[in-house]
C-alpha positions as CSV (number, residue, x, y, z in Angstrom):
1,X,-36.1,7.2,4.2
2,X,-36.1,6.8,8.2
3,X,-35.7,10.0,10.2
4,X,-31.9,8.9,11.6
5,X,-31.0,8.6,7.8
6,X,-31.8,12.1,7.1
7,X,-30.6,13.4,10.1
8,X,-27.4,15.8,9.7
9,X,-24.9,15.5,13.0
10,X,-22.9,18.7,13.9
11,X,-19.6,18.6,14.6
12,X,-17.9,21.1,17.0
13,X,-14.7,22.9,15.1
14,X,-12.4,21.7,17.6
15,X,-13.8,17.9,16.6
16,X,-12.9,18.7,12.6
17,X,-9.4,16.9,11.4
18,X,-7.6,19.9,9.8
19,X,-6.7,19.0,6.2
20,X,-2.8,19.1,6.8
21,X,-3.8,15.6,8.4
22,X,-5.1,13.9,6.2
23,X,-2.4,15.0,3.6
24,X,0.0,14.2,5.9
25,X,-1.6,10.7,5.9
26,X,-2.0,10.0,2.2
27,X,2.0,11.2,2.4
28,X,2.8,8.2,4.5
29,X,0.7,6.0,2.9
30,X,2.5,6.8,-0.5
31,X,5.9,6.5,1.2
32,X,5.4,3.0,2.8
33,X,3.6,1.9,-1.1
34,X,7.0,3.6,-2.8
35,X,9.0,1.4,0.3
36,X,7.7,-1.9,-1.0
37,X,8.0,-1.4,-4.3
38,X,11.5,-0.7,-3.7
39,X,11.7,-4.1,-1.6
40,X,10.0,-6.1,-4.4
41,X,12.5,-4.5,-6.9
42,X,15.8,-5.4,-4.2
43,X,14.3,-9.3,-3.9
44,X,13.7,-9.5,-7.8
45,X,17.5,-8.0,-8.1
46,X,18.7,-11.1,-5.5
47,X,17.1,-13.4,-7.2
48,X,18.8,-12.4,-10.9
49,X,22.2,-12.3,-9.1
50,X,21.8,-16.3,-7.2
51,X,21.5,-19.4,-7.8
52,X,18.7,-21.4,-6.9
53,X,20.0,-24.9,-4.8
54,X,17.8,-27.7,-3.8
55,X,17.0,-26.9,0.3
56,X,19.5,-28.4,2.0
57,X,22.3,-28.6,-0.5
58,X,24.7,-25.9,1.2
59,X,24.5,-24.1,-2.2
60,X,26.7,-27.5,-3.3
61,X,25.2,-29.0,-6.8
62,X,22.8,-28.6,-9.3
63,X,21.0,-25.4,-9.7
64,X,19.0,-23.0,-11.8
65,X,19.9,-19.4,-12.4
66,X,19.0,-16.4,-14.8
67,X,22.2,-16.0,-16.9
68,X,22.2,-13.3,-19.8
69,X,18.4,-12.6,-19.6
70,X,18.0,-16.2,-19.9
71,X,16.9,-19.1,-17.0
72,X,18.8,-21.9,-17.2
73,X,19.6,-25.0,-15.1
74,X,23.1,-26.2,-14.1
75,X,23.3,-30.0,-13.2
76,X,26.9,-29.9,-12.5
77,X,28.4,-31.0,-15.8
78,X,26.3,-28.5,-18.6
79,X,24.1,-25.7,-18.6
80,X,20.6,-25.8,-19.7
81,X,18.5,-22.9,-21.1
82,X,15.2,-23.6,-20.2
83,X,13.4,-20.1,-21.1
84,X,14.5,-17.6,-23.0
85,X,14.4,-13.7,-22.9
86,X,12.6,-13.8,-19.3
87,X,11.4,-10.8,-17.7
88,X,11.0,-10.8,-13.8
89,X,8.0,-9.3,-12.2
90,X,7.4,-8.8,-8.2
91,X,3.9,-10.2,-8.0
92,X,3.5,-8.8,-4.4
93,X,6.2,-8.6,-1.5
94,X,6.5,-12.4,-1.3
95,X,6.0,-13.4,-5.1
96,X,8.1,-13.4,-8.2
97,X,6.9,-14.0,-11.7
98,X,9.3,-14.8,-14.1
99,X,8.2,-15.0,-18.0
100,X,9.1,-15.9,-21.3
101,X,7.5,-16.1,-24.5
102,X,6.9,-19.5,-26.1
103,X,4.3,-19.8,-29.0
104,X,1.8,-17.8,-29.3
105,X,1.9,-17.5,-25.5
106,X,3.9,-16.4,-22.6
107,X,5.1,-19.5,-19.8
108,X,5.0,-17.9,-16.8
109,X,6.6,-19.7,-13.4
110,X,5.4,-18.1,-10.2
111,X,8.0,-18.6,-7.0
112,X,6.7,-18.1,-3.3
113,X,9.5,-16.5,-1.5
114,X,9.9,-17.4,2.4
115,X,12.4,-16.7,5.3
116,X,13.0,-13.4,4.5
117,X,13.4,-14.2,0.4
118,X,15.9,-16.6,1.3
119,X,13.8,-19.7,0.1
120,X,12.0,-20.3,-3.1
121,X,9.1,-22.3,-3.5
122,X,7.6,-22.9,-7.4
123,X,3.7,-22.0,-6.3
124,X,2.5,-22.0,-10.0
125,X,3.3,-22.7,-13.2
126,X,0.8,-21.7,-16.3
127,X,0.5,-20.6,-20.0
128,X,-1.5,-17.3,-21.1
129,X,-3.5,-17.8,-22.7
130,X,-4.5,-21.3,-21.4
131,X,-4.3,-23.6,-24.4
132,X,-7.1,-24.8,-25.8
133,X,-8.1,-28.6,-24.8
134,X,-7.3,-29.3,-29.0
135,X,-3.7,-27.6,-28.3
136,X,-2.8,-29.8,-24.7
137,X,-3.8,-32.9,-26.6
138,X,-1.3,-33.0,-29.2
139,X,2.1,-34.5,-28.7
140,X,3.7,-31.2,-28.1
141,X,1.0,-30.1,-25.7
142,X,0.9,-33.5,-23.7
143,X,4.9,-32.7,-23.8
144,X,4.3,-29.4,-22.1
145,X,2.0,-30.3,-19.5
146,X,4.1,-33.3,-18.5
147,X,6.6,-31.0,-18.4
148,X,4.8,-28.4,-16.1
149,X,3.8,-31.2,-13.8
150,X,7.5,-32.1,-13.2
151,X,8.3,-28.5,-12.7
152,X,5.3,-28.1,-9.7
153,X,7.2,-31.2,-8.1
154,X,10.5,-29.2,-7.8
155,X,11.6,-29.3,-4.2
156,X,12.0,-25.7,-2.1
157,X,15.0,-23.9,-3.6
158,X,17.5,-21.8,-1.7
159,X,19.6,-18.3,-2.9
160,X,22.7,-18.7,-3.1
161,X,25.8,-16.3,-3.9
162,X,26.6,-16.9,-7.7
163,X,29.5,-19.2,-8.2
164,X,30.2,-18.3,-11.7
């Protein structure tokens, strides 16, 4: 080892952080992690409470909403349940996951939330775990991935006050 490497620097007293500081700083940095979790729990509550209309509806039309644990769609004549027993996970402060077993595997449908959580964007749309290539080409898994290639094609969605 070099000389500097080894070398031990002093540090005057009145240079030492006392340790109140530094548990004052791991108290903030707690409080602002408990902070966003709270935020990510308040957006994940909006978004079970709206419904989700195509950007510039005015909240007028078709729509998708999580009804009774379930997320269904709402084309203005019938409801549609699309998945089943969901569960809703913040994935960060501008993410939500939402879930749902199908198979052997879980569908999971990942929104990108913008202008202060008012907007919705579907950012990704997957199965875990990832089907094997035997499983996407039958005619059930050819199905499914036509199926999640319309889904990543579904225009920005707004929140909207629940109707119903």
């Amino acid at each position: 080892m070099s000389k500097i490497a080894e070398r031990r620097l002093r540090v005057k007293p009145s240079q030492r952080r006392p340790q109140h500081s530094i548990t004052l700083i791991l108290a903030i940095m707690g409080f602002v992690a408990s902070c966003s979790n709270a935020d990510e729990g308040a957006i994940a509550d909006k978004f079970v409470v709206s419904e989700l209309h195509f950007l510039g509806t005015f909240c007028e039309g078709p729509y998708f909403a999580v009804r009774d644990g379930n997320y269904i769609s709402f084309d203005g004549t019938e409801y549609k349940t699309l998945l089943r027993n969901i569960t809703i996970t913040a994935a960060g402060p501008d993410r939500l996951s939402i879930s749902s077993e199908v198979g052997s595997g879980n569908f999971i449908v990942t929104y990108l939330l913008k202008h202060d959580s008012t907007v919705a964007i579907i950012e990704s749309v997957r199965m875990e775990p990832e089907p094997t290539p035997e499983q996407w080409a039958t005619g059930s898994g050819i199905e499914f991935r036509d199926a999640i290639e319309r889904m990543k094609k579904i225009d920005p969605l707004v929140l909207c006050t629940a109707t119903t």
